[in-house]
C-alpha positions in Angstrom: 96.4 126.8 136.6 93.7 128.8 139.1 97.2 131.0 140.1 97.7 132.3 136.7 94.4 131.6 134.4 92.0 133.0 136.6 93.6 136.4 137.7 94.2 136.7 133.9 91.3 136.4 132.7 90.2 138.4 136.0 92.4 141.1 134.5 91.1 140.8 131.2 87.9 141.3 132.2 88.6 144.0 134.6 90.2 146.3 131.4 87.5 145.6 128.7 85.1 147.2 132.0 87.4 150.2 132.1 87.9 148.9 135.8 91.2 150.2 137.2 93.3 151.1 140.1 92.9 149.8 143.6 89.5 148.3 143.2 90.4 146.4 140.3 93.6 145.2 142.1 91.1 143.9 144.9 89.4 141.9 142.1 92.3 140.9 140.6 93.5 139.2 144.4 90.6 138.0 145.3 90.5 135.5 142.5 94.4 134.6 143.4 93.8 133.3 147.0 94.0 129.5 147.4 91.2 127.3 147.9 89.2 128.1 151.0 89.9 125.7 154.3 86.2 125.2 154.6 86.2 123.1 151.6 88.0 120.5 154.0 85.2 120.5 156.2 82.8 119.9 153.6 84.2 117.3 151.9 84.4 115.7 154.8 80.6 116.3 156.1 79.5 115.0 152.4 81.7 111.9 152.4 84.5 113.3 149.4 88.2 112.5 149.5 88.6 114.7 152.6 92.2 113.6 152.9 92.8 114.7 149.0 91.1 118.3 149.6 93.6 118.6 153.2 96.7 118.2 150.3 94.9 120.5 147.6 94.7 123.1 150.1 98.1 122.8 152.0 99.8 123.2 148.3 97.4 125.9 146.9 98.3 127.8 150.5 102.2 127.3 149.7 101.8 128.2 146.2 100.1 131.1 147.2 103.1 132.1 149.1 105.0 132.8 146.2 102.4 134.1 143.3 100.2 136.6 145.4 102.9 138.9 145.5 103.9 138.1 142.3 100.3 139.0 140.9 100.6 142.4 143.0 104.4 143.1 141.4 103.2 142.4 137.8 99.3 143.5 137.5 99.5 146.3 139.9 101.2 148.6 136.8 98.9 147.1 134.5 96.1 147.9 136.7 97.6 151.8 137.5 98.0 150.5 140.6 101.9 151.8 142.3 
């Protein structure tokens, strides 16, 4: 869901601003990067599911693999981006 609701709606917003082109695009991939690894160390520090958070992030990283440049392929025209 975060890989393709939140760049959408990211987008969405971006176009009802009149937001466009490169900077835009930098908005847009910022919110399609996985979950950062320092949320390990704080679930950890705070007593969460430390061991859960190590298996969110290795499959948000992997999944990442494949939509990031899938977000750049099919945004960056929508975006006026080449």
């Amino acid at each position: 869901v975060k890989f393709v609701f939140t760049p959408a709606v990211t987008v969405a917003i971006c176009l009802a601003l009149g937001l466009s082109g490169t900077a835009a695009m930098v908005v847009v991939l910022v919110q399609s990067m996985p979950t950062a690894s320092s949320s390990y160390m704080m679930a950890r520090q705070l007593g969460g599911d430390a061991p859960l958070m190590a298996g969110i992030i290795a499959l948000q990283t992997l999944l990442a693999v494949a939509t990031v440049p899938a977000t750049l392929l099919l945004v960056g025209p929508l975006l006026g981006v080449n």
